[in-house]
C-alpha positions in Angstrom: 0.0 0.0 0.0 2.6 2.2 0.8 4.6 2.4 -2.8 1.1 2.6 -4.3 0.8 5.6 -2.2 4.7 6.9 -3.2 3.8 5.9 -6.7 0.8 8.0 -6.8 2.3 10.7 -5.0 5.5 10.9 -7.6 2.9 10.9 -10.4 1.2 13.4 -9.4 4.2 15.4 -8.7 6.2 14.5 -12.2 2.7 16.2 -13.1 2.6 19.3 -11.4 6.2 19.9 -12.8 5.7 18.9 -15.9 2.8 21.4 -16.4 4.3 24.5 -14.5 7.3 24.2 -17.0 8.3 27.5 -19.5 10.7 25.5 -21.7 9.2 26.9 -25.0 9.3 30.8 -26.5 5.7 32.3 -26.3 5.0 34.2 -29.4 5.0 37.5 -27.4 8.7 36.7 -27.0 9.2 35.9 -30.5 7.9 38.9 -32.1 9.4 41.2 -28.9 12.9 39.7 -30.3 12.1 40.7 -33.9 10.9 43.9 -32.9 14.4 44.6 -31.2 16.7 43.0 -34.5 14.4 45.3 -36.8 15.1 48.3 -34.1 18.7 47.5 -33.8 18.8 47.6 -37.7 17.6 50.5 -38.2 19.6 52.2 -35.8 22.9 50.7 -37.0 22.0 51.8 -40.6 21.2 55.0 -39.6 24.7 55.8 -38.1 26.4 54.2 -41.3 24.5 56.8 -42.7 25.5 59.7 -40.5 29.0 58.4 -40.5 28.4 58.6 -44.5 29.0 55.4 -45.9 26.6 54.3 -48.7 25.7 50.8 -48.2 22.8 50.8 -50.6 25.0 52.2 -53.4 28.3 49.7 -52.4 26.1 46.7 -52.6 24.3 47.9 -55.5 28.4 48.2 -57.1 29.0 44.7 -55.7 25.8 43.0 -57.7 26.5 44.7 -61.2 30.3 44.1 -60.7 31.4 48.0 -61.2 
């Protein structure tokens, strides 16, 4: 009776755990994290641009082979 009782009781805890776990990325999270990379893009192209380099026209060079 008593490893019935210990059985149930580790069931029921392997349960608990298993349900209270956050071992997967919410899709909040997801798109918070693309929001930041498309931020952080932005901002870095910006400065190139302040700084005055031309990515746009250098990759533009790099396709047509100029």
């Amino acid at each position: 009776m008593r490893v019935l009782i210990a059985l149930m009781g580790f069931a029921e805890s392997t349960k608990q755990r298993l349900l209270n776990e956050d071992d997967g990325l919410s899709t909040a999270e997801l798109l918070g994290n693309a929001a930041l990379a498309i931020g952080a893009l932005v901002i870095i192209w910006g400065a190139l641009q302040i700084a005055g380099v031309n990515i746009v026209g250098w990759i533009e060079d790099q396709v047509t082979g100029s």
